[in-house]
mmJSON file of the N, C-alpha and C atoms, coordinates in Angstrom:
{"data_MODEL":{"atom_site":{
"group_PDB":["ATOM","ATOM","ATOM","ATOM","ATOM","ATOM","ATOM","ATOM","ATOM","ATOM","ATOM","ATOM","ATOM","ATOM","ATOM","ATOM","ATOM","ATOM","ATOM","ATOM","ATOM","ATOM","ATOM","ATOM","ATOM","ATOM","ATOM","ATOM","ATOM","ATOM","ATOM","ATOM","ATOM","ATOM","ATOM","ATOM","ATOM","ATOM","ATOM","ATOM","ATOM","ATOM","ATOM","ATOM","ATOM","ATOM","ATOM","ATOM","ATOM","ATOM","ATOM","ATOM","ATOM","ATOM","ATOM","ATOM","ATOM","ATOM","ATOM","ATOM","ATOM","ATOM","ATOM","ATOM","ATOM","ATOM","ATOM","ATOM","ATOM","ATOM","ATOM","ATOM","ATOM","ATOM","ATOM","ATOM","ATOM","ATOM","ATOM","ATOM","ATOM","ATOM","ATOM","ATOM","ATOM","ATOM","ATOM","ATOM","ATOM","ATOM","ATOM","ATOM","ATOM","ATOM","ATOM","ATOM","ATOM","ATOM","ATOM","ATOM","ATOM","ATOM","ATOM","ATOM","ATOM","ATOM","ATOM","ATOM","ATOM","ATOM","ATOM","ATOM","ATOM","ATOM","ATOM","ATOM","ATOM","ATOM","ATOM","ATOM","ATOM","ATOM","ATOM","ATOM","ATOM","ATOM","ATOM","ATOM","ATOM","ATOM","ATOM","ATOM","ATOM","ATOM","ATOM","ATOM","ATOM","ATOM","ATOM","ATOM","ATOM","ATOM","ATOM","ATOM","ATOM","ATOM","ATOM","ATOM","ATOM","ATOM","ATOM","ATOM","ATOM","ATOM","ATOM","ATOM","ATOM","ATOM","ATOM","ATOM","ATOM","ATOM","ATOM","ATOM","ATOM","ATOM","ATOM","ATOM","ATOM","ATOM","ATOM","ATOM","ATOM","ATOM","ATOM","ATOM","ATOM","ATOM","ATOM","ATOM","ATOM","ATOM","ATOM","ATOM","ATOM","ATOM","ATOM","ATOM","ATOM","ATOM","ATOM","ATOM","ATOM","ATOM","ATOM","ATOM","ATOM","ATOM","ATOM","ATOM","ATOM","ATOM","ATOM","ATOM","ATOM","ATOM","ATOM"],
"id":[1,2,3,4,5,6,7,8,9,10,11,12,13,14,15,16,17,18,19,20,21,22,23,24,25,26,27,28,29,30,31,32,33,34,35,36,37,38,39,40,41,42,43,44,45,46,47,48,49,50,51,52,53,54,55,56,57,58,59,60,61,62,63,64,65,66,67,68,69,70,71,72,73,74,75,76,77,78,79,80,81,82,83,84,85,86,87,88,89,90,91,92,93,94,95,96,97,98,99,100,101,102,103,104,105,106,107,108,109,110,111,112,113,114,115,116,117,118,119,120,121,122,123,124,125,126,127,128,129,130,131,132,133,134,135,136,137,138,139,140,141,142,143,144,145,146,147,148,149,150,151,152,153,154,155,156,157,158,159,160,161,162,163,164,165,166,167,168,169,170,171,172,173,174,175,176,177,178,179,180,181,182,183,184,185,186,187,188,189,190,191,192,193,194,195,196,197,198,199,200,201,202,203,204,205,206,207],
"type_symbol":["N","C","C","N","C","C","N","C","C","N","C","C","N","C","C","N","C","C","N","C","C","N","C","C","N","C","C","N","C","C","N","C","C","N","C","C","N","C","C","N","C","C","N","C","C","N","C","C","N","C","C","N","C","C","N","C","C","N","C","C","N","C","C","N","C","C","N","C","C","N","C","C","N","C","C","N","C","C","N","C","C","N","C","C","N","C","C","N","C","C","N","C","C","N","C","C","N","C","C","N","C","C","N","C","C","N","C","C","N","C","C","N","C","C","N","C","C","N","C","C","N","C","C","N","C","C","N","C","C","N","C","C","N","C","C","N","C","C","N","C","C","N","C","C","N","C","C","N","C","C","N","C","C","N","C","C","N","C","C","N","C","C","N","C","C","N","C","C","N","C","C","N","C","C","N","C","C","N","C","C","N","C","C","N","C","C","N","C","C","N","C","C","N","C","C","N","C","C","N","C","C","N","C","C","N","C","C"],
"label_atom_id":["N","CA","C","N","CA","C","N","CA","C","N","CA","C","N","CA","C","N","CA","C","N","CA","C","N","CA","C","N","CA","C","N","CA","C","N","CA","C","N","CA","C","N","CA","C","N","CA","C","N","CA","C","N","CA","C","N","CA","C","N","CA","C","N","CA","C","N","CA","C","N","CA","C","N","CA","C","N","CA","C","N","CA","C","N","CA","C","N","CA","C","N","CA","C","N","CA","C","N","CA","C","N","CA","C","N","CA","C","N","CA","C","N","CA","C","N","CA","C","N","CA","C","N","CA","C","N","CA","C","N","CA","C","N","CA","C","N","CA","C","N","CA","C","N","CA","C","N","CA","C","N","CA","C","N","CA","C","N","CA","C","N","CA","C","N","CA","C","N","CA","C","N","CA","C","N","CA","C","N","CA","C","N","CA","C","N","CA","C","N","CA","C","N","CA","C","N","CA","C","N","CA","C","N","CA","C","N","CA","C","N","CA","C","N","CA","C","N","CA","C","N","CA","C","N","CA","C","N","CA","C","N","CA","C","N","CA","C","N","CA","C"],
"label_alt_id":[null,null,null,null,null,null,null,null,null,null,null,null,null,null,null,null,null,null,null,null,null,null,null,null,null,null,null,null,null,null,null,null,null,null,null,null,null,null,null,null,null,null,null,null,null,null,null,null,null,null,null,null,null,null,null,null,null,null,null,null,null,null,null,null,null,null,null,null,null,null,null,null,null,null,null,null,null,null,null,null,null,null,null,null,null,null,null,null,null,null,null,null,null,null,null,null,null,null,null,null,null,null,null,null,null,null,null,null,null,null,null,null,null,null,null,null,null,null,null,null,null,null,null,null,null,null,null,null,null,null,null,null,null,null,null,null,null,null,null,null,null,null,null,null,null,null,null,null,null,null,null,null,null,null,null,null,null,null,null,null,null,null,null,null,null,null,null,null,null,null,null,null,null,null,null,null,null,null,null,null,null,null,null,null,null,null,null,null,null,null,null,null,null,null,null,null,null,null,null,null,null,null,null,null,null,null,null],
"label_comp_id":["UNK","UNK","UNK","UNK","UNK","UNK","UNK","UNK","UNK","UNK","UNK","UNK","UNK","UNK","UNK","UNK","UNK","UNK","UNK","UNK","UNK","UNK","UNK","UNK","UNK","UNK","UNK","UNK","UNK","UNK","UNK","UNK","UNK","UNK","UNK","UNK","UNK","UNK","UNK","UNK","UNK","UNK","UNK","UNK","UNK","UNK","UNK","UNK","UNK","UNK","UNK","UNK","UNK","UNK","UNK","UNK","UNK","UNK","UNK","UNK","UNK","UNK","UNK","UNK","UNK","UNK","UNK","UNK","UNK","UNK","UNK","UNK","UNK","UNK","UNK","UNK","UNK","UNK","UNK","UNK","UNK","UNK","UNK","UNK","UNK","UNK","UNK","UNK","UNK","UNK","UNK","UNK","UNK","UNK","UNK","UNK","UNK","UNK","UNK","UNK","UNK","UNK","UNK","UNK","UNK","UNK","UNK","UNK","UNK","UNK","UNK","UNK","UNK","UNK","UNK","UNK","UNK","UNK","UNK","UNK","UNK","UNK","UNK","UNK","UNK","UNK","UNK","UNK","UNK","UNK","UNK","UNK","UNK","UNK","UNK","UNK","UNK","UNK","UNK","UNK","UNK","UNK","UNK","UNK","UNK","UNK","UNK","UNK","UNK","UNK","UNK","UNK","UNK","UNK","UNK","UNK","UNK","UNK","UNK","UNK","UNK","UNK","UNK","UNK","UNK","UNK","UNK","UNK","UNK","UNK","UNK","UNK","UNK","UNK","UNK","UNK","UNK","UNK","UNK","UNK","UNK","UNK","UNK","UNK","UNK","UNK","UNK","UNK","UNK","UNK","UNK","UNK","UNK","UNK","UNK","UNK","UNK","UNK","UNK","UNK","UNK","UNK","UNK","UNK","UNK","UNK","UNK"],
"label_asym_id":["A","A","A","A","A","A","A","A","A","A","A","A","A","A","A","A","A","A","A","A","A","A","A","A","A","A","A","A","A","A","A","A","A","A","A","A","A","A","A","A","A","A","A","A","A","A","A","A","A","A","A","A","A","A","A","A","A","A","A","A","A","A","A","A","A","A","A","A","A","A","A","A","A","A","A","A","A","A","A","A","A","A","A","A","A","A","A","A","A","A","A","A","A","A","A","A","A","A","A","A","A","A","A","A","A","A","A","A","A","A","A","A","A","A","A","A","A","A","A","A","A","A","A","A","A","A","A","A","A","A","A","A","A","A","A","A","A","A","A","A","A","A","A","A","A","A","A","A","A","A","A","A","A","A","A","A","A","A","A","A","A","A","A","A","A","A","A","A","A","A","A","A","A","A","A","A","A","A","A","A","A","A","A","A","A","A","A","A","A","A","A","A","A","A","A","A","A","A","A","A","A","A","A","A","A","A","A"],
"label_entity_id":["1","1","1","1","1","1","1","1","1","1","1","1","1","1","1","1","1","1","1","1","1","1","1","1","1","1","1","1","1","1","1","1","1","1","1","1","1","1","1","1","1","1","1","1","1","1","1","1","1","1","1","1","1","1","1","1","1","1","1","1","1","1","1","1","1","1","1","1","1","1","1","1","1","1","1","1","1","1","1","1","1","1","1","1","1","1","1","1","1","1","1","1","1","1","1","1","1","1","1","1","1","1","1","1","1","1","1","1","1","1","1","1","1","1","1","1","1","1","1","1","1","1","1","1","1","1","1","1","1","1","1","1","1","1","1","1","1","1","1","1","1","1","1","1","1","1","1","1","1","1","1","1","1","1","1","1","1","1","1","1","1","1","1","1","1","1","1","1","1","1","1","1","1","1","1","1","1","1","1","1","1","1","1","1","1","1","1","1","1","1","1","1","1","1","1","1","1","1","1","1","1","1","1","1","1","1","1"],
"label_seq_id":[1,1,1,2,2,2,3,3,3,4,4,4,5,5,5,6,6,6,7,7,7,8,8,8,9,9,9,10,10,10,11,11,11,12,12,12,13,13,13,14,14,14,15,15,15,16,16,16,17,17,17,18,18,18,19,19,19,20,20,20,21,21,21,22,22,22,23,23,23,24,24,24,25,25,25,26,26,26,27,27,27,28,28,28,29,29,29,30,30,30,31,31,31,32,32,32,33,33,33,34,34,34,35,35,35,36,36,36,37,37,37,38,38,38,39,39,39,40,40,40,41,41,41,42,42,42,43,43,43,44,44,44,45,45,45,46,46,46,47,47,47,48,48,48,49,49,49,50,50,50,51,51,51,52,52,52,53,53,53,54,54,54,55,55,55,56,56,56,57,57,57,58,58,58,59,59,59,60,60,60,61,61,61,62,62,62,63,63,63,64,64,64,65,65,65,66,66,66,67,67,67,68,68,68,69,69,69],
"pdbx_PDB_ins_code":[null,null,null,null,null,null,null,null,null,null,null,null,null,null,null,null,null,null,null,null,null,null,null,null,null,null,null,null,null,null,null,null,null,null,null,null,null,null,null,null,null,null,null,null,null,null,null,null,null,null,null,null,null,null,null,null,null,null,null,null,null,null,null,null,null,null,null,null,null,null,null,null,null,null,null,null,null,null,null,null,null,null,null,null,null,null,null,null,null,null,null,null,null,null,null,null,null,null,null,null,null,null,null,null,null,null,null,null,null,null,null,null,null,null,null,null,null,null,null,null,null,null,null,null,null,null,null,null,null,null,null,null,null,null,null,null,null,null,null,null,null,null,null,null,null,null,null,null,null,null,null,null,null,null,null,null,null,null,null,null,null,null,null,null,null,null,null,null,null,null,null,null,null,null,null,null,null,null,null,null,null,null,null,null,null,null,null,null,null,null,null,null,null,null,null,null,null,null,null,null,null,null,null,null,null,null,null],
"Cartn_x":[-5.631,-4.277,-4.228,-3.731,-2.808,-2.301,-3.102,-2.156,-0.981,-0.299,1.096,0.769,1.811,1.709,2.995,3.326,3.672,3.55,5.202,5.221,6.032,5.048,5.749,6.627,7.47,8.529,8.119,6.947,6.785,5.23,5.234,3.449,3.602,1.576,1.524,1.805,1.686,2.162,3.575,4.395,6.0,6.08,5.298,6.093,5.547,5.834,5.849,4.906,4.434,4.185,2.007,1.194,0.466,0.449,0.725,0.974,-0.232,-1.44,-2.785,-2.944,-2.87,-3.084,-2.016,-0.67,0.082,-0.187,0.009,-0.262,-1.596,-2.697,-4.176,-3.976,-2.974,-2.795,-1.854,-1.015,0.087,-1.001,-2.141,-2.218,-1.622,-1.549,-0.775,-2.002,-1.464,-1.787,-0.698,-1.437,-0.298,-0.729,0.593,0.561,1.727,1.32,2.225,3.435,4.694,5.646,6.341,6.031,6.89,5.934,5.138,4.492,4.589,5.108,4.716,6.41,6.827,8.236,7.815,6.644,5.972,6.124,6.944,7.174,6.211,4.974,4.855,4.103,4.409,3.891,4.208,5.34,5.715,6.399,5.694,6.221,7.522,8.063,9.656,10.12,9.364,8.514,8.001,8.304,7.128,7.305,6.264,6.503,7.49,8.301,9.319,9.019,8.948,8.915,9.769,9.54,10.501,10.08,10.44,10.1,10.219,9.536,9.489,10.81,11.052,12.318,11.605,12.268,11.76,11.652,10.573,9.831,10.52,11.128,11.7,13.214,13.497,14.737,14.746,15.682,15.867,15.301,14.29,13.742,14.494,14.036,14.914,14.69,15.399,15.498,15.097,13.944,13.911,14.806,14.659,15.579,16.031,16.812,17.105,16.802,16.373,16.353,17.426,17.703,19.041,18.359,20.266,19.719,19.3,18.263,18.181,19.618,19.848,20.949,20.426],
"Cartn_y":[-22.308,-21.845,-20.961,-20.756,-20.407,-19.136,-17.897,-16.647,-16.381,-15.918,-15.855,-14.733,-14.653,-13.645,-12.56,-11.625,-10.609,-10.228,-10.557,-10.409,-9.377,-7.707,-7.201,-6.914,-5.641,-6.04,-4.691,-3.972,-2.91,-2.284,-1.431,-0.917,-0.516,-0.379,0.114,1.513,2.411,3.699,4.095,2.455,3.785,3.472,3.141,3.06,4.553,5.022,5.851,5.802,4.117,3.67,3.466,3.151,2.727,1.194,0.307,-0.802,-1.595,-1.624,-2.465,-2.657,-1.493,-1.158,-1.901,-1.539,-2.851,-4.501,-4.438,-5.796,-6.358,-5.691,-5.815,-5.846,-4.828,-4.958,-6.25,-6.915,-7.519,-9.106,-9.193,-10.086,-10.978,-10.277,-10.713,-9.965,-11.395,-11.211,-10.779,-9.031,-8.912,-9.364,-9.745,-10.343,-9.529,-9.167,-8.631,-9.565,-9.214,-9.695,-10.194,-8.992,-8.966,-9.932,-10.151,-11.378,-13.29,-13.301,-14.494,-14.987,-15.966,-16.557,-17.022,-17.888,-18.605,-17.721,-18.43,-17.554,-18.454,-19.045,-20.281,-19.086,-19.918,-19.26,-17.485,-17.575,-15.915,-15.51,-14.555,-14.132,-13.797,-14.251,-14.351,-12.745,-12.174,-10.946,-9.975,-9.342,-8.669,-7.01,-6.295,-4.726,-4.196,-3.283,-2.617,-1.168,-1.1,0.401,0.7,1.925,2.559,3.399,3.097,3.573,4.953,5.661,6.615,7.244,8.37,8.515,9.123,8.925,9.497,11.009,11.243,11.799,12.801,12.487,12.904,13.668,13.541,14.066,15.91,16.319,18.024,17.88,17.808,18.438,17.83,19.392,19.167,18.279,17.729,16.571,17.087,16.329,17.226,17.586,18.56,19.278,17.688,17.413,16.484,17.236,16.739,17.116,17.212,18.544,18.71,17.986,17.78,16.747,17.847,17.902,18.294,18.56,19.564,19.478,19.846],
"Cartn_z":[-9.641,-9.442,-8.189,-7.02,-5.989,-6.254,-5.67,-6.316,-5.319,-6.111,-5.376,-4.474,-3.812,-2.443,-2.133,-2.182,-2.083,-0.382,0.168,1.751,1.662,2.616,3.015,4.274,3.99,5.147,5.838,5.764,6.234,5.894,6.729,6.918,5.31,5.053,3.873,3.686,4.725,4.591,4.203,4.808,4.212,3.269,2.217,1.033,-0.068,-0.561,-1.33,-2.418,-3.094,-4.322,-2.91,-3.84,-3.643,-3.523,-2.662,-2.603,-3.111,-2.565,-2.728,-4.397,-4.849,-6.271,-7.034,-7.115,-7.538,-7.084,-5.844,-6.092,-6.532,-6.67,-7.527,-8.973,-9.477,-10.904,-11.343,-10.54,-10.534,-10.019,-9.571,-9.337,-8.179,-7.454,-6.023,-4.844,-3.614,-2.199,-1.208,-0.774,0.51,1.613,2.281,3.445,4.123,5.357,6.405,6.728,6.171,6.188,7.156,8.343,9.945,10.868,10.683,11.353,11.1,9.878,9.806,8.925,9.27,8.476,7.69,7.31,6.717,5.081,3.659,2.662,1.403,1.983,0.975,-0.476,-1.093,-2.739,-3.008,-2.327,-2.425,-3.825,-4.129,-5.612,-5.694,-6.794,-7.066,-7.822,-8.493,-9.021,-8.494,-7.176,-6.653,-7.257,-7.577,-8.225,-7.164,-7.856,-7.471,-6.576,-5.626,-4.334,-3.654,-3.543,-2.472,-1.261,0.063,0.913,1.371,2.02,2.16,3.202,3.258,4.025,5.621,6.249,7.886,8.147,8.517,8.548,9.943,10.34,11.512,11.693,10.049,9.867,10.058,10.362,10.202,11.194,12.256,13.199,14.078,15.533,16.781,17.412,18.059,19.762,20.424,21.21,22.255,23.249,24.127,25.184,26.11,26.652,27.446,28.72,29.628,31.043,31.683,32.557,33.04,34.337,34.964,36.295,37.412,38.638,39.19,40.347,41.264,41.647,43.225],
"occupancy":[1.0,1.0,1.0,1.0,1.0,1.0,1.0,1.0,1.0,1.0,1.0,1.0,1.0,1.0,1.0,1.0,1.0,1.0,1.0,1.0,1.0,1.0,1.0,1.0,1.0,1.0,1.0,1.0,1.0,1.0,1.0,1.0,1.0,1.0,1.0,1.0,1.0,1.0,1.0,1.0,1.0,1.0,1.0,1.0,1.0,1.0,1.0,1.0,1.0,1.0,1.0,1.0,1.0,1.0,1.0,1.0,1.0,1.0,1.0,1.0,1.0,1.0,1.0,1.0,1.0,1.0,1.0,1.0,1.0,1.0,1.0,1.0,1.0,1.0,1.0,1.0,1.0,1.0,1.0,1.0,1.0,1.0,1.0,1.0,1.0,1.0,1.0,1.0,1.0,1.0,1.0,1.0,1.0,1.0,1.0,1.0,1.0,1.0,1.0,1.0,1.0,1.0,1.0,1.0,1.0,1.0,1.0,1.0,1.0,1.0,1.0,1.0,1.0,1.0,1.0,1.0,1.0,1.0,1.0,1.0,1.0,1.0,1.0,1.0,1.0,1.0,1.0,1.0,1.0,1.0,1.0,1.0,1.0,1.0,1.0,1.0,1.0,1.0,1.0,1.0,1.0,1.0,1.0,1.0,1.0,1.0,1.0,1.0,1.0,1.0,1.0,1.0,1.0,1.0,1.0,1.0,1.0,1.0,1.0,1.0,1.0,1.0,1.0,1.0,1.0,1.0,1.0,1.0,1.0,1.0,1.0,1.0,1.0,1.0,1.0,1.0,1.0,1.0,1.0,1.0,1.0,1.0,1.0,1.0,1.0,1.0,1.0,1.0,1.0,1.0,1.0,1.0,1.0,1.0,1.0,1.0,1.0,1.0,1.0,1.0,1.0,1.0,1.0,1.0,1.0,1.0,1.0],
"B_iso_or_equiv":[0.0,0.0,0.0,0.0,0.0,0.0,0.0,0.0,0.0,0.0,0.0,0.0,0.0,0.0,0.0,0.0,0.0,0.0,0.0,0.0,0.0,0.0,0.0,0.0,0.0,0.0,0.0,0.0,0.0,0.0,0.0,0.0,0.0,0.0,0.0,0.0,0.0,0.0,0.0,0.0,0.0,0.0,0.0,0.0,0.0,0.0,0.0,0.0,0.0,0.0,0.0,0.0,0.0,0.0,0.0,0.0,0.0,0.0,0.0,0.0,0.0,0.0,0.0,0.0,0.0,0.0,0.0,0.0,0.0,0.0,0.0,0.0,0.0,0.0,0.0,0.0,0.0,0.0,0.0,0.0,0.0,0.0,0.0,0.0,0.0,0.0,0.0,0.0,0.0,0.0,0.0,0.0,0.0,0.0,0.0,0.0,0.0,0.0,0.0,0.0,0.0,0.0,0.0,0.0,0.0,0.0,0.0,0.0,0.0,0.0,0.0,0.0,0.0,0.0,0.0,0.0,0.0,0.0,0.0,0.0,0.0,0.0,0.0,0.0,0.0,0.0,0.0,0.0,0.0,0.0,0.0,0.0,0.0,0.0,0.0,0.0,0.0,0.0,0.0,0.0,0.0,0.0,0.0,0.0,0.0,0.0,0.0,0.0,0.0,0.0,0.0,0.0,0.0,0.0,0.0,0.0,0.0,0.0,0.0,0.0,0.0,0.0,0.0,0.0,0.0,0.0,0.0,0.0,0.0,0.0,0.0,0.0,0.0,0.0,0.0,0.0,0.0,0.0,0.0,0.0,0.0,0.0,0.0,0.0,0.0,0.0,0.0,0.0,0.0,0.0,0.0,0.0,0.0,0.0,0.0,0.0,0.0,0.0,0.0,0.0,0.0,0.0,0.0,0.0,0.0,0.0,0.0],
"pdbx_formal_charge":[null,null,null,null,null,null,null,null,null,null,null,null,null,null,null,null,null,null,null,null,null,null,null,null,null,null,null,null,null,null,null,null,null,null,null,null,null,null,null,null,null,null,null,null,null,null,null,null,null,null,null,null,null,null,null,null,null,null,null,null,null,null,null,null,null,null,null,null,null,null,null,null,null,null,null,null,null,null,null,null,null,null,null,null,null,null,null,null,null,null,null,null,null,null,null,null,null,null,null,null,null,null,null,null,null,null,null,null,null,null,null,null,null,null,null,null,null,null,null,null,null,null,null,null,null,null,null,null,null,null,null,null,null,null,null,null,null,null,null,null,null,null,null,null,null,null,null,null,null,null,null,null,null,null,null,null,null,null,null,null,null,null,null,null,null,null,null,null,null,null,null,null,null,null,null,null,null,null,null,null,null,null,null,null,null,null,null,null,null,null,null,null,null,null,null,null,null,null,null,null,null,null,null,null,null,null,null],
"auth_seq_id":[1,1,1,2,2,2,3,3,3,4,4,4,5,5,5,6,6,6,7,7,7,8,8,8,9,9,9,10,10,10,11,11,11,12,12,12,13,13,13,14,14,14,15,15,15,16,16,16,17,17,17,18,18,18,19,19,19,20,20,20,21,21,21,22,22,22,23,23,23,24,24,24,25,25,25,26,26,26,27,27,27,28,28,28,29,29,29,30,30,30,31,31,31,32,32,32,33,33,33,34,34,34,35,35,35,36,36,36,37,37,37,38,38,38,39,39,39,40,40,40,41,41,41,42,42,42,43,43,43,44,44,44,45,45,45,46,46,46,47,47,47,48,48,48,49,49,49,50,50,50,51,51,51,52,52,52,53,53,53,54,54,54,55,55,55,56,56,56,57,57,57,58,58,58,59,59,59,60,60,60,61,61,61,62,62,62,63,63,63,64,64,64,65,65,65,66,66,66,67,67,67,68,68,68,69,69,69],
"auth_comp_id":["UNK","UNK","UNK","UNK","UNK","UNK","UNK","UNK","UNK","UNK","UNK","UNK","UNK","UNK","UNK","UNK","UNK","UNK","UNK","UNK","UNK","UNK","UNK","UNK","UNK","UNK","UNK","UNK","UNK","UNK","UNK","UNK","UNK","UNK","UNK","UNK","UNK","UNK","UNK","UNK","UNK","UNK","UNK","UNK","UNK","UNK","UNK","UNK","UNK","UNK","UNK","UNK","UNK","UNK","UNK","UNK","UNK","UNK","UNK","UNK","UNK","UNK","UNK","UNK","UNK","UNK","UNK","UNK","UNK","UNK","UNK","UNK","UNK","UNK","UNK","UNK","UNK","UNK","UNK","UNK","UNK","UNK","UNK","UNK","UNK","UNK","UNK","UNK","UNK","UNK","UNK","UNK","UNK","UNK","UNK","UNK","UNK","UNK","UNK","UNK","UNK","UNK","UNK","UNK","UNK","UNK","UNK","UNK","UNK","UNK","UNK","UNK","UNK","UNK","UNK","UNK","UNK","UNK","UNK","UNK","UNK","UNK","UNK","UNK","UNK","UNK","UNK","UNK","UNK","UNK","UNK","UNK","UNK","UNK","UNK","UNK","UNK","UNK","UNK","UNK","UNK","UNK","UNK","UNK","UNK","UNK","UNK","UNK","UNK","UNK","UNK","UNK","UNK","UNK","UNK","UNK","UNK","UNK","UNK","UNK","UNK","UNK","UNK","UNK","UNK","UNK","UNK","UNK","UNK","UNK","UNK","UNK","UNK","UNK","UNK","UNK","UNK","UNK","UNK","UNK","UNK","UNK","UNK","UNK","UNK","UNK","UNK","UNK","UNK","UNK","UNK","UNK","UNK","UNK","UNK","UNK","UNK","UNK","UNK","UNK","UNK","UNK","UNK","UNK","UNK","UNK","UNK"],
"auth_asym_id":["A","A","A","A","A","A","A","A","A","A","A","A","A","A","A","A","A","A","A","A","A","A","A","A","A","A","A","A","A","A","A","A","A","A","A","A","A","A","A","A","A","A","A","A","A","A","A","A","A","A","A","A","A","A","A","A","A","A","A","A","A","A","A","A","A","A","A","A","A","A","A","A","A","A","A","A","A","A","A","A","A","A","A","A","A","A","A","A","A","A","A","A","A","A","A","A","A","A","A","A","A","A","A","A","A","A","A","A","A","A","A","A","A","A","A","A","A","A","A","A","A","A","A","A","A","A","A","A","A","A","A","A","A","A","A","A","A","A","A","A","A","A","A","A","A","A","A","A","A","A","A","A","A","A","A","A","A","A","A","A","A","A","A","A","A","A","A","A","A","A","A","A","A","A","A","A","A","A","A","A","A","A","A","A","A","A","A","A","A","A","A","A","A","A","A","A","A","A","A","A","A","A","A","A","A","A","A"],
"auth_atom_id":["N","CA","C","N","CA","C","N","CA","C","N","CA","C","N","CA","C","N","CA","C","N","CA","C","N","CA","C","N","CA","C","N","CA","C","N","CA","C","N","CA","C","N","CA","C","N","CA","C","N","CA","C","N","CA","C","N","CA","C","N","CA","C","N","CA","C","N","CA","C","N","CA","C","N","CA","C","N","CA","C","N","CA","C","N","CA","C","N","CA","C","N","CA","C","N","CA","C","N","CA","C","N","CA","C","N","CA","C","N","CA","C","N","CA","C","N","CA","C","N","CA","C","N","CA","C","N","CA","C","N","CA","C","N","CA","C","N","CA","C","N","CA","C","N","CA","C","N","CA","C","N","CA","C","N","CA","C","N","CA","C","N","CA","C","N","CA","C","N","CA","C","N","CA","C","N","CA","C","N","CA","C","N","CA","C","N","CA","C","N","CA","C","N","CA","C","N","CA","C","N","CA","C","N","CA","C","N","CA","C","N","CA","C","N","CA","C","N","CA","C","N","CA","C","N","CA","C","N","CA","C","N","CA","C","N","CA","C","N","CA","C"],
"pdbx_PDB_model_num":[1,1,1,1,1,1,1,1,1,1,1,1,1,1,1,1,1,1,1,1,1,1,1,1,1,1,1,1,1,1,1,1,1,1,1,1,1,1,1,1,1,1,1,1,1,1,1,1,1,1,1,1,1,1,1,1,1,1,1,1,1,1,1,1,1,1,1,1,1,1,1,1,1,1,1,1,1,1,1,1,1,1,1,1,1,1,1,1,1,1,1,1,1,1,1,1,1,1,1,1,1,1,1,1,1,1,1,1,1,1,1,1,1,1,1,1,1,1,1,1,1,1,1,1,1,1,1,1,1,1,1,1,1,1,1,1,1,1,1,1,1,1,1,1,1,1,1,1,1,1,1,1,1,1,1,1,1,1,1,1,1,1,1,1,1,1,1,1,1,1,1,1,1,1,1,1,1,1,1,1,1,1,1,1,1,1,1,1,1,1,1,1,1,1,1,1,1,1,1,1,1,1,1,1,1,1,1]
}}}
């Protein structure tokens, strides 16, 4: 039997959940999602995560450069 495959749509870091570990317990192969269109034997099922929020929020912009004059 063909284990199904579990395509993600994002690095393993943003997600919040331990990804490897679900899909190990779940019986699934990840595959990097953003590389390949290719969806063959993709699980219809895949464990449920949530991504992490940006990391970049609340903090300042940097200064923009004033124009020289």
């Amino acid at each position: 039997m063909t284990k199904k495959i579990w395509y993600l749509d994002h690095g393993l870091s943003d997600y919040n959940e331990d990804v490897k570990s679900l899909a190990k317990s779940a019986g699934l192969l990840l595959v990097d999602g953003r590389i390949t269109q290719d969806r063959t034997n993709e699980t219809l099922d895949p464990p449920k995560t949530t991504l992490k929020t940006d990391q970049t929020e609340g903090k300042k912009k940097p200064k923009e450069e004033q124009p020289s004059e």
